[in-house]
C-alpha positions as CSV (number, residue, x, y, z in Angstrom):
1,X,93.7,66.2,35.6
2,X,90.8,64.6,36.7
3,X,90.9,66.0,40.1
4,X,90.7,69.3,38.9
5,X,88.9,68.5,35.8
6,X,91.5,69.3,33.4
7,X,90.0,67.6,29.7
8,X,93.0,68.7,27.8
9,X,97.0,67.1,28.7
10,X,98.6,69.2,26.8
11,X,97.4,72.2,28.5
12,X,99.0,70.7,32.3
13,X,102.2,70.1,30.6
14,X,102.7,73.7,29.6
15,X,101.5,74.8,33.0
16,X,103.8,72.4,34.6
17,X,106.6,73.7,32.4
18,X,105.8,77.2,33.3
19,X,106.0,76.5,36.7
20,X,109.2,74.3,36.8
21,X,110.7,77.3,35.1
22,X,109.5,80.3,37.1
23,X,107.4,79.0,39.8
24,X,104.4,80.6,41.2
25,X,105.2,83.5,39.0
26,X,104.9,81.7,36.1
27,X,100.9,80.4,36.8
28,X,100.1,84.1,37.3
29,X,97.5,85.3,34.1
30,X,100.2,87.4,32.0
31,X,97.3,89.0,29.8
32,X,97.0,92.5,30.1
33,X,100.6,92.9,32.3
34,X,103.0,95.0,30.4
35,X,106.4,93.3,29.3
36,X,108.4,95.8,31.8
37,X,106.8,94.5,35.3
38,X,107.2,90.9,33.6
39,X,110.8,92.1,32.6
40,X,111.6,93.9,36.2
41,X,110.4,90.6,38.1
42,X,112.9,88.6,36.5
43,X,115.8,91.6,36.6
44,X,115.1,91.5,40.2
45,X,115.7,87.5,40.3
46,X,118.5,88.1,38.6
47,X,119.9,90.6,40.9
48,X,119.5,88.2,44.3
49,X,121.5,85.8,42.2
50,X,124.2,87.6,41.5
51,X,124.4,89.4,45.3
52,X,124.2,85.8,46.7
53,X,126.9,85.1,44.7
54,X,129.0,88.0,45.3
55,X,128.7,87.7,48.9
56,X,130.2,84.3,48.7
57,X,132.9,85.7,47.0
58,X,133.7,88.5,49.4
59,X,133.6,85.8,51.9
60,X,136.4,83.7,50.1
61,X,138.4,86.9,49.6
62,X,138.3,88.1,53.2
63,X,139.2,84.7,54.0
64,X,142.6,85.0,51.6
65,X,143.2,88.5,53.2
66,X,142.8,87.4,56.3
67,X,145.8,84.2,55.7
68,X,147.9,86.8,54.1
69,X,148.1,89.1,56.7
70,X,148.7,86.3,59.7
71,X,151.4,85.0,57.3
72,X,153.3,88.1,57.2
């Protein structure tokens, strides 16, 4: 705070906050963006999530296919 000549506390916390939550993204000035870029930034966080996950499952799966079919 006094580094960067910060007089008000609670103002760092909520930066800190924002930036635990979304990271860089969430210092960026919001005023003036429209909701659906905010709204299509997190969509497409949400997408890598769920294709990291679903490539860890495909992994698992060809992995059970693969035991099946050298069982046989």
């Amino acid at each position: 705070m006094e580094h960067l000549g910060i007089p008000d506390r609670h103002r760092l916390k909520i930066w800190m906050k924002k930036y635990k939550l979304l990271g860089e993204f969430g210092l960026m000035d919001q005023r003036g963006r429209r909701e659906e870029y905010i709204d299509q930034d997190r969509y497409v966080q949400k997408l890598r999530r769920e294709n990291s996950m679903l490539k860890k499952c495909l992994k698992i799966w060809m992995q059970e296919v693969s035991i099946q079919r050298s069982s046989r």
